[in-house]
Structures are given as C-alpha cells and as structure tokens.
C-alpha positions in Angstrom: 129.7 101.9 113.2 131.7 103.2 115.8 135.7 102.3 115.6 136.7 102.5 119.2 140.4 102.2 119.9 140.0 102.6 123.8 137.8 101.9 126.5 137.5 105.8 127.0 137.5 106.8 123.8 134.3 107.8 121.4 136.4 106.5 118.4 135.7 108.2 115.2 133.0 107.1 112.7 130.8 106.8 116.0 126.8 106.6 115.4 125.4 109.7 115.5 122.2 108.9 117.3 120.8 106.7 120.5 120.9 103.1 120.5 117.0 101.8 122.4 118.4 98.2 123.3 121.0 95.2 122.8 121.6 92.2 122.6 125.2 90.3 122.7 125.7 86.6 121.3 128.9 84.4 121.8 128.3 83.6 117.6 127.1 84.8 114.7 123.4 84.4 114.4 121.8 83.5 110.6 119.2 85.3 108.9 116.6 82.4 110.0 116.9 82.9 113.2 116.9 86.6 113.3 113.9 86.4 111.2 112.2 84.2 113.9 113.2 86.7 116.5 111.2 89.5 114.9 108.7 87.4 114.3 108.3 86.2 117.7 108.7 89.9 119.3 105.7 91.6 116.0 103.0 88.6 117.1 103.5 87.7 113.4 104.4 84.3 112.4 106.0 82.8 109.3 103.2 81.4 107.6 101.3 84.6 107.5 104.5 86.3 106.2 104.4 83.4 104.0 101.2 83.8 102.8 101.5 87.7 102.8 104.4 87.3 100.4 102.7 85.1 97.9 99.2 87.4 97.8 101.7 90.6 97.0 103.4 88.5 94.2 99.9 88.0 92.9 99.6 91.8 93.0 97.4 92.9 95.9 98.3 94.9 98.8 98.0 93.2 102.2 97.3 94.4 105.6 97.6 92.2 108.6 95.0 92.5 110.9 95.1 90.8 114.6 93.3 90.8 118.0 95.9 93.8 119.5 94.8 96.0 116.5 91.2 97.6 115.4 89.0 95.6 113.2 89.9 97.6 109.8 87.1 99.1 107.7 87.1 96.2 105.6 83.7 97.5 103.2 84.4 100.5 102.6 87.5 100.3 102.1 86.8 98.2 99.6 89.1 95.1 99.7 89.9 92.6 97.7 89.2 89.7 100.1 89.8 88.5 103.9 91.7 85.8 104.7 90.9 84.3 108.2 94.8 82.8 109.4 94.7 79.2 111.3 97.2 81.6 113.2 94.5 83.4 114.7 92.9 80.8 117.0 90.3 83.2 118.1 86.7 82.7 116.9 85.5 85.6 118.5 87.5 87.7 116.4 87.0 85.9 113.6 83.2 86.4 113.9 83.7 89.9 113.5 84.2 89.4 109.3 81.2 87.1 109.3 79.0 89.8 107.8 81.5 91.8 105.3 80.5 92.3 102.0 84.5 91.3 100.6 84.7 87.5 99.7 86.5 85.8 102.8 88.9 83.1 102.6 89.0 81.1 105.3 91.9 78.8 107.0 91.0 78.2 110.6 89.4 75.2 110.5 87.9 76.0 114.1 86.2 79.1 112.9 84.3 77.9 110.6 81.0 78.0 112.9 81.6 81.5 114.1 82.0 82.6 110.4 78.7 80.8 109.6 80.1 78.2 107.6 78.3 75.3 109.3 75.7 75.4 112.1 77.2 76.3 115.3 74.8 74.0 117.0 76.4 70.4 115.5 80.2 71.7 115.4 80.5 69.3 112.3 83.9 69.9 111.6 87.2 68.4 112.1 90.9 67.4 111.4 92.3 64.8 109.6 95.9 64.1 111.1 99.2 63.2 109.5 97.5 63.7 106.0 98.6 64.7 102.6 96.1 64.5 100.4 92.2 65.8 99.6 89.8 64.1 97.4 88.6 66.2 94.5 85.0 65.4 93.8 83.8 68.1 92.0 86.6 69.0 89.2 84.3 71.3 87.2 83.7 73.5 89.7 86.7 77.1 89.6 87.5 76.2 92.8 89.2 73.3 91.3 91.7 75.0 89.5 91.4 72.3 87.1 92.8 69.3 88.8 91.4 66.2 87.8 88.4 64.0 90.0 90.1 61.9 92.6 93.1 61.9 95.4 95.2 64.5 94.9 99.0 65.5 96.5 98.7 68.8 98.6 101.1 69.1 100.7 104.7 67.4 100.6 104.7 66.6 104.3 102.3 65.1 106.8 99.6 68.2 108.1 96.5 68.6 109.9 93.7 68.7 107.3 91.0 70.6 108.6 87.1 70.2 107.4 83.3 71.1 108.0 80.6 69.5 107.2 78.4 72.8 104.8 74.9 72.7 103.6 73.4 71.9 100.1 73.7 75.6 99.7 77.5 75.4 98.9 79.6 73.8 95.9 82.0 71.0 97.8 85.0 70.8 95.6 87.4 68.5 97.4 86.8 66.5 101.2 89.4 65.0 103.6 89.2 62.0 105.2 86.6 58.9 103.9 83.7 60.8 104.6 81.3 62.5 102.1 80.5 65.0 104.6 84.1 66.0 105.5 84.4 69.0 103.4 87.7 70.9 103.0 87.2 72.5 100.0 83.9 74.1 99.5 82.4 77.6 99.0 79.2 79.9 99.3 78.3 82.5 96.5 77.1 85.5 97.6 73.4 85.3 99.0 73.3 82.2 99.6 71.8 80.4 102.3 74.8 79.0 104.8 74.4 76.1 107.5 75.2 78.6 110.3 71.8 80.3 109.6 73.0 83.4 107.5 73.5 84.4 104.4 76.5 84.9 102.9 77.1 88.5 102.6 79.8 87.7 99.8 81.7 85.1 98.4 82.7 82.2 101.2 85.3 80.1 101.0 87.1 77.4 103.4 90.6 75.6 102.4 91.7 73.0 104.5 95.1 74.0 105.1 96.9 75.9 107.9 98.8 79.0 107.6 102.3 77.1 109.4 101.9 74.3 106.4 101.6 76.7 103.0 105.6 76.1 103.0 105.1 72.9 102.4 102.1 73.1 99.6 102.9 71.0 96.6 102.1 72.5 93.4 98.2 70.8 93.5 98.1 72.7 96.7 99.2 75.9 95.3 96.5 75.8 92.3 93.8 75.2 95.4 95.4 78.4 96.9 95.2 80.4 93.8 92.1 79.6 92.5 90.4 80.7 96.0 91.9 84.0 95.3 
C-alpha cells in the first residue's frame, strides 16, 4: 500500500504494521495457482476443499481433521458424520474413527481393513484403473439415490475405482470391476456384524471414489455422494 517515490523514502500511504515474509515473481500469478500454493504450504489439498465446499453447501459445518492435529472429540461432540479422505493415506490414523458412534463415510479405499470394513486378514480389496463407471446392483437400496440397476457414468474422466470385498452383513449397492465381490458401494447399519470382526458402532459406509477425482463426478456420481450423506 505503500507509494514510495524514492529509494529512501517511507512514501506516504505506507502499511502501518510488519510484513512476516515475501515472495517476488517476474509475472502476475492467477488465482489457481495461488490457491495451490496455500494449499500446498496448509497440508490441505483441493479435493478436500472440494469436498469441504460441497458438505457446507448442504448445510453442515466441517472441520478438517489430519495426522499433525489431535483426534477431535468426534462423540460427544456430537457430529454429523466422518468422512475418511483418500487424501489421508494413513491407516493408522484412520483406525482411530473405527469405533465412533457418528456414521463414517469412507473414501480411502486402503483403509477399509483398519476401519473394519473387511477382514484385515484377506486384504480383499482393490482398484479398478482407468475406469468410469460402477455397476448398480441393488437400486432399491437409499444408497442408490435412485439410479436405475446396471452400468452407470460416475465420473467424466478415467479414475482409480477403489473396492472391498464386505460380508453378508452389509447392503452392496454398486461394485467395480466384473466381479460380484468387488464392492464399491456398500454399507453397514449400526450393530451390525462387519468382516473386520466388529461391530459397527454406527452407520458404515464406503464410496469408491477419491477425494482428487470428486471434480470430476458426473451428476450419477454426485447422487452416490449425496445419498451417503
């Protein structure tokens, strides 16, 4: 703010305050890549601001939770829900929500076993690479959202589908890949018995995408999203 007409002088309109750090660039930087920046330097990345953007515009109130900060009071502080970011890539903090009573939605595919999702022992889970689509099979079930039995659009451009393989305990909605056992969509109630050996404390619920893909959802995608909220 400062308008310096010198190379001694203060100028007048100068900032009244102390500047921490700089940077200088030869050009003019856009808003993306500032954006990426701050994401880069807060250990935040843009499909979690993503994602934390479309859950406020549905009305809740998010808090970001990671491995450099304290593992939040989720009971009682009553939340809504925890959703387990692809982002994360640590099963060990993952495992930590494994017995809260809040409904958890989960999109790391690789924490499925430490969340009790499938049994830990078999690691019966997977990826299904350069894919685009999931197979509803059960298109009664919420989970749904009401999209019709069969292949459906979920994502506009090539992803890593993830999936598990759950027990009879849980209501398979949608699988990836050609096999029956390859589910990506599927979910526990509360009580019931899951293939890790536990029982689900409350509502489960795994999605096969990744937090860097939910740019990219189609609108099929999107009702998957929303109806796991």
């Amino acid at each position: 703010g400062g308008n310096i007409d010198s190379a001694t002088s203060q100028g007048n309109s100068s900032l009244d305050g102390l500047i921490d750090d700089f940077r200088v660039y030869s050009s003019a930087l856009s808003s993306e890549q500032i954006l990426q920046m701050y994401l880069a330097e807060s250990g935040l990345h843009s499909g979690d601001v993503a994602l934390k953007a479309l859950l406020e515009s549905e009305g809740f109130t998010v808090t970001l939770q990671g491995p450099a900060h304290a593992v939040s009071d989720v009971d009682p502080s009553h939340m809504s829900f925890v959703v387990i970011s692809s982002t994360l890539e640590d099963d060990s903090w993952a495992a930590k929500y494994a017995g809260t009573t809040a409904p958890v939605i989960n999109l790391d595919g690789s924490a499925q076993d430490a969340l009790g999702f499938i049994d830990s022992r078999d690691i019966l889970s997977g990826t299904v690479s350069s894919a685009t689509q999931v197979a509803i099979v059960d298109a009664s079930h919420p989970l749904a959202g009401g999209l019709s039995a069969g292949a459906q659009t979920v994502v506009s451009s090539a992803a890593n589908l993830s999936w598990g393989t759950p027990n009879a305990s849980a209501a398979v909605v949608a699988t990836a890949g050609a096999g029956s056992h390859q589910g990506s969509v599927y979910g526990y109630e509360a009580g019931s018995s899951m293939a890790g050996g536990s029982d689900a404390a409350g509502r489960r619920v795994n999605l096969p995408f990744q937090s860097s893909d939910l740019g990219s959802l189609t609108a099929e995608g999107g009702v998957l999203l929303v109806a796991a909220v």
